[in-house]
Every structure is written in C-alpha cells, then in structure tokens.
N, C-alpha and C positions, 0 to 999 in steps of 0.2 A: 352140356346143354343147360343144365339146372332150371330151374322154376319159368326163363325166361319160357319156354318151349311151350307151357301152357296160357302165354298170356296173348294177347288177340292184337293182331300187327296193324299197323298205319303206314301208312307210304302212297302218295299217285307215282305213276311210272308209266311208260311208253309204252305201246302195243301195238300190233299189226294184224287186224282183224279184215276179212275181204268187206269188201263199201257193198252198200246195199242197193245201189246204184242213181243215176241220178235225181238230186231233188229229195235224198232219200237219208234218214240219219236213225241208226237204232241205237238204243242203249238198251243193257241188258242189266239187271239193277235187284239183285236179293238182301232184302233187309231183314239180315238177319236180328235174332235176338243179342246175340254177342259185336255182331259188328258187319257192318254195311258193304255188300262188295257191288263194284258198278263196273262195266265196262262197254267203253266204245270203240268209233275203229279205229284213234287211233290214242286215248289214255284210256289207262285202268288205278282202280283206287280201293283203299280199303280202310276204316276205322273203326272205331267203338262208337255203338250204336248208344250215342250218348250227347245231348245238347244241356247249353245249358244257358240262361237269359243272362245276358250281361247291359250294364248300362250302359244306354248310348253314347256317353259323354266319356265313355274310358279311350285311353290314350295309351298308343305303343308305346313305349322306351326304350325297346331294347331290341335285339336281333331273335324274331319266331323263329323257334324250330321250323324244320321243312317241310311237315306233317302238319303242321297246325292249321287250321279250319276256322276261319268269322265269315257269318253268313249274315247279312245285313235284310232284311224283307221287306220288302218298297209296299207290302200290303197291311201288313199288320206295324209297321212303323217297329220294329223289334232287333235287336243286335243279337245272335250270338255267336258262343264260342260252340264246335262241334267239334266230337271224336277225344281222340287224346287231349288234345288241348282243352277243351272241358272238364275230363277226368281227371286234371293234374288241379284245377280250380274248383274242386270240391271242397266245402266247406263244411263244418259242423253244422249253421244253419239246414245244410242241402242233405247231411246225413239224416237231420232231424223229423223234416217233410217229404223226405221220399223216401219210398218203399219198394222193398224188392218185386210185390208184386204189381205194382205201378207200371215198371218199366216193362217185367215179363211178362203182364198179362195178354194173352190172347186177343182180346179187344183193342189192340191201343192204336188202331190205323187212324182213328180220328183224333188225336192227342195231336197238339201244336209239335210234341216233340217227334215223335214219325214225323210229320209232314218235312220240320227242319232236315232231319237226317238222311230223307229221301232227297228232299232237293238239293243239297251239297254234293251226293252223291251223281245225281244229272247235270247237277252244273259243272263241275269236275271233267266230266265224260265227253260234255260238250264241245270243249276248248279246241281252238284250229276246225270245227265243224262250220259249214255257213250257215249263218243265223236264221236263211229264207228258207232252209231244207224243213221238210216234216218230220214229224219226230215221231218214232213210234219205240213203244214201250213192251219191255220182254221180261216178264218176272215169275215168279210161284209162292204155292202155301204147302205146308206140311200136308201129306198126302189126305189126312182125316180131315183137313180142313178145308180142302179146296174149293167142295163146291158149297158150303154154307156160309163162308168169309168172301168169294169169292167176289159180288157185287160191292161188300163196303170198302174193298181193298180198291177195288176200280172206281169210289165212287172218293177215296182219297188221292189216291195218282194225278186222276184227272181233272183237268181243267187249267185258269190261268196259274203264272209262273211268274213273280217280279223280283227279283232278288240281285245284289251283286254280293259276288263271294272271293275272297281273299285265301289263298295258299301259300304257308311260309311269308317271304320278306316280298312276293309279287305285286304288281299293284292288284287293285280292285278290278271285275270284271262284273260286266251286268248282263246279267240272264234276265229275256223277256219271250215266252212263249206259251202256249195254248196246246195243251196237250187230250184231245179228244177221248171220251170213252173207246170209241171204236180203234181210235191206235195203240192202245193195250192191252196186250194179251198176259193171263194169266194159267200157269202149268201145273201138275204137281211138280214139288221139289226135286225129289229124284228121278222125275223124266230130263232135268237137264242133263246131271251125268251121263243119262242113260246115252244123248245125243253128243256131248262129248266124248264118249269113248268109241262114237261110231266115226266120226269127221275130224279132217283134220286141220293144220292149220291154214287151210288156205278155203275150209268150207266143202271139199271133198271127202265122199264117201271112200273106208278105208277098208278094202277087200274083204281080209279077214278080219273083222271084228263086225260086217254087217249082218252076219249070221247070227251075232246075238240078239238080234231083234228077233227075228222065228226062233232063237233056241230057249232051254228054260235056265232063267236066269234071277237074282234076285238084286235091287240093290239097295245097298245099307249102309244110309245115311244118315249119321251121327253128326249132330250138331251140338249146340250149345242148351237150347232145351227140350227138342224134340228129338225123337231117334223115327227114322220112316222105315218103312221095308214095302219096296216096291217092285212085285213078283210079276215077273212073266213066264207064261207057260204055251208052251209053242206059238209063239209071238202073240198072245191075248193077253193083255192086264189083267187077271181075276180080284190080286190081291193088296190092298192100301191101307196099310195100319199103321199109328204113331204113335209113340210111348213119351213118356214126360218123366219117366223113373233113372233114366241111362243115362245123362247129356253130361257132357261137363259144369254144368252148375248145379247137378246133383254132386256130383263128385265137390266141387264150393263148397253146399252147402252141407254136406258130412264132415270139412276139412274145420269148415269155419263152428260148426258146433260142438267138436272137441276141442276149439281155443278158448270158446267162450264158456264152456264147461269148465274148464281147468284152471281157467285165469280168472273168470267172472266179467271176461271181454264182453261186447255187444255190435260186433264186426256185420256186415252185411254183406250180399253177395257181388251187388254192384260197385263196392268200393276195393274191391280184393284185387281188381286188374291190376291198382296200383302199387299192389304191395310184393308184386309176380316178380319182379324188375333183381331186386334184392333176394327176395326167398325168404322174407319175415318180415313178421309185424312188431310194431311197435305199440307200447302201451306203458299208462303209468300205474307205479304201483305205489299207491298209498301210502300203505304202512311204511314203506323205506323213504316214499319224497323222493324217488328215480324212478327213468324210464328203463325199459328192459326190450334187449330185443327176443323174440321167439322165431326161432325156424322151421318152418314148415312144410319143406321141400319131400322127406319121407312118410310125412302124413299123404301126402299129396297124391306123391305116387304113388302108393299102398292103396288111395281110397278107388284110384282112377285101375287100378290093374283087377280089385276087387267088382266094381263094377262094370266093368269089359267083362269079365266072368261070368257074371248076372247075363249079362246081355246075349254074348254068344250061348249060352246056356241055353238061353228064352227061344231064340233062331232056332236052334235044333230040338227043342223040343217042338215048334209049329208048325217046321217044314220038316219032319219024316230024316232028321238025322242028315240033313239036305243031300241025300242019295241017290234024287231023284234030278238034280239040276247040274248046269256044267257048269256055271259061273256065279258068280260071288263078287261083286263090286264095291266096295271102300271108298266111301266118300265124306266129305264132314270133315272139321277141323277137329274133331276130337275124333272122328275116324283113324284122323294121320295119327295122333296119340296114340292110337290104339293097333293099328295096322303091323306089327310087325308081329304082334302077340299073338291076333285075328287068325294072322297066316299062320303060327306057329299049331295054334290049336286048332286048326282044319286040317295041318298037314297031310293026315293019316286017310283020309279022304278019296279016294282015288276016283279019277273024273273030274273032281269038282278046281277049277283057274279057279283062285282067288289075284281080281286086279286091281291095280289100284286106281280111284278116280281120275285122276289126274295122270295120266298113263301117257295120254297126246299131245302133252305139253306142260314138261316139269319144271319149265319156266313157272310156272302158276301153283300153289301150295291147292293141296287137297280143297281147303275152304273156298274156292273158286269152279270147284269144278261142275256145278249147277249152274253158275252164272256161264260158264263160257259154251254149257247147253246151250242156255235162254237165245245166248246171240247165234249160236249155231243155226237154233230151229228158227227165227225168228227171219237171219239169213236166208234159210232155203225156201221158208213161206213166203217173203218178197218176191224172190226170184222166181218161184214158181206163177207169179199172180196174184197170190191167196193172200 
C-alpha cells in the first residue's frame, strides 16, 4: 500500500442514490479540512480541499488528467484550478503566502477559497440533474461546532451560484442557481454515519442495525483535523466532544517536524499531499550542490499508530473502559487508517461490535461515510414533508 494509503483521493464517479422526488435535487456536500466529498443522485466526487487562482488568459495544451478541476466564477470574474490539480501547481510563491493555519482554521467558510471548493463540489453533483429542480443542501460541522459555526456556515452555502466548471478533457458546463437559507440543513458530523449505518442503499431502514438508535453506542469520527465522539445512550445524544490533537495532520505535522529538524527542511502541512504519491521528500542540500531524496514512509506510520494509541487511550478512559456500550463506529479517513488496530485493541471487550462506517456500502471508502448520512437523512426528511 505504502505512503499512497494516506494521501486524500480525487476521482467523480457514478452513483445511484433514491431521487428525492419530483422537482426535487439534494446534494449532500462535507467540506472537509483535507478534502471535499459531495454526492448526489446520480455523481459523487472527491478532492483536496484546495483552490488555487489562476489567470484567466491560461491556455490548455495538453490532455487533463480526469480528476482535474477549473472552476471559472461568472461573479467574481476569477479562474481556478481546484483539488488535485491545484496541488500539483503549487509554487514557492504560494508556499511563501500561505499558511498551514490559513487553510485549517476553523473560521475559513468566508474565504473565496471555501466558497470555490464548495461550488465544484455542487456543480459536479449536479450534472444530468434538471437545472429547474430545487436544490436543497445536506451537510455538518464537527460536533463542538455545530451550533456556534452553524449560521456563518449557512450564511456561506447560501445564496446565488454562477460559475461554469470543467472536469478532465470535458467541455465547460454552467452552473446557474439560487440556493436558499431554508434549503440547507446543517448536522453534527457524526450523525451522518450514525444514518448511514441505519439505511440502506435504496434509503430503507435496515432491521438489525435500527436498534442502534435506542441502544448505547458511540461514534468515532476521525478525520483529518478533528476527531468527534458522538455518544448515544439509550437513544439520547448526551455526549459531543472534538479533539484537534488525534487527526491525520497531527500525525503530518509530527512526521514533518522530524524532517525539518534533521535536515533543516521548512516542509508545511498542506504541501505534504504531494509528496504521499512517492514516499519522500526532496530537498537541496547545500553543502554538496544535490538534491537528496528522504523517505518517510516508517516515520509516518510509527507517528499514525502512535497516535491511534493516544486516541483510543483518551475513549476508554471517558467512557468507563466502554463497558457500558454495544457499539463502536469507525468512521473518518484516518479512521480507515486506523480501523484494523481500533479493532484489534478493543478486541478483549466483550459486548462491545466494533463497525465500521462505511459498513452499507464498501463501494464508498470510510471518508464518505457522513456524506452518504447527509443524503440518507436529507432523503427521508423530503419524503417525509419535513
């Protein structure tokens, strides 16, 4: 598997999501810190949560990759390149003026760059959708955040949409829509899972696993910078706490500050996706006038097993040695990193399922498994009226 295993995928691809019926178009759309996942009824998509301003006057020459992303904005008159194809067009300039906490700060739903990242993401989703359907929106915030982020998150979603966006060697398509405060709903994070592991792919409830809504359960959601834990106790939510010490860019930024100690590098955490690919970094060294490559593949995993340790450590000491709950849910792209370890070290546990997110459809990698909540719950709320 080597280093590729931890770096954040791209790809749109087909999907078969039940319709929300007519006149009716949902997209379900988590922007992540590490990377954007969207889905609708009938594409889903994923990149790195990454834009980047290119001039308008650049010219293709050559055949895009089929992941690549130019989002053209008919409001702010602005070109860019989104996702991988951004990150591969990093510059020293762009290392110079941007900052790790720029990108990862909590705050950033009003930055031009969310906004970019979110609308490639919908306009992607929307493709084969009728343009006259209503669009309503299905997303979440880390559980500590939900309800204080919760209006500026809604007050960035919403509203007009002018953009056309290009995928691969496609032509251009234009995205023109109006997206209402009111057709945005906003969740904790890990209540998507929670609804994915209840429904299945057709939006039916799935016998045995609806018991885990009344039973006690926890779910742990490891992402790229937050970690949730979202406890239920004979079907009551009591408990919504998120950590910012556990995520995979802790695990980065431990990998990257013994390069930079050892070599005298000045690596950042946002430029590291692209060095995932190979399993080293490159740098010059002075004194010789060459470059050198460094591998970093056993750093990597040494820091990521190290702090899985930390984390499930932190779980059983909060929740009572979890002896008290029957389930344990695994969710998060560094979840899946970490899930086989998770299991391994609950083994002893008796009572307690450890499942994994993404349980109802392994078509979809763990880091999906909140979004295809979103659309689950967002699904049954239409249908229901609500």
């Amino acid at each position: 598997m080597g280093t590729q295993a931890f770096k954040t995928q791209s790809g749109v691809f087909d999907v078969t999501f039940p319709s929300a019926g007519e006149n009716k178009t949902v997209i379900a759309i988590d922007g992540g810190y590490s990377a954007v996942k969207a889905i609708g009824e009938r594409k889903g998509c994923i990149f790195p949560s990454y834009a980047k301003e290119i001039p308008e006057t650049s010219k293709i020459v050559g055949n895009l990759a089929h992941d690549a992303i130019l989002l053209r904005d008919n409001i702010t008159h602005k070109l860019w390149a989104v996702g991988s194809l951004a990150e591969e067009m990093i510059d020293r300039k762009d290392l110079d003026e941007t900052t790790d906490e720029y990108l990862y700060q909590r705050y950033r739903y009003q930055t031009e760059l969310f906004r970019t990242i979110i609308s490639a993401g919908l306009g992607i989703c929307l493709e084969g959708t009728d343009p006259e359907n209503e669009v309503y929106v299905q997303t979440g915030l880390p559980s500590a955040y939900a309800r204080a982020d919760k209006d500026e998150l809604l007050c960035s979603l919403s509203g007009e949409y002018n953009f056309d966006i290009k995928v691969g060697n496609s032509v251009y398509r234009h995205i023109e829509l109006n997206v209402p405060k009111e057709h945005i709903s906003v969740i904790e994070q890990p209540q998507g899972t929670l609804f994915s592991t209840v429904f299945d792919k057709d939006g039916e409830q799935i016998n045995n696993r609806v018991k885990i809504l009344s039973s006690s359960a926890i779910v742990y959601d490891i992402g790229f910078n937050t970690e949730d834990e979202f406890v239920i106790r004979n079907g009551v939510n009591s408990v919504h706490k998120t950590y910012l010490d556990t995520g995979m860019k802790t695990v980065f930024q431990k990998t990257i500050d013994n390069l930079n100690r050892e070599y005298g590098t000045d690596f950042k955490v946002f430029e590291f996706q692209k060095f995932l690919e190979k399993g080293s970094v490159r740098y010059f060294d002075r004194k010789t006038h060459s470059t050198k490559e460094i591998p970093f593949e056993k750093e990597l995993r040494k820091n990521n097993e190290l702090i899985c340790n930390k984390s499930v450590e932190r779980l059983m000491t909060e929740f009572d040695d979890l002896l008290n709950y029957r389930y344990l849910i695994v969710t998060g792209g560094t979840g899946e990193s970490r899930f086989a370890q998770i299991k391994d070290m609950l083994s002893g546990i008796h009572g307690l399922t450890v499942l994994a997110g993404n349980e109802n459809d392994t078509s979809l990698p763990f880091s999906f498994s909140n979004c295809r909540g979103y659309y689950m719950y967002r699904y049954q709320m239409i249908k229901r009226g609500k």
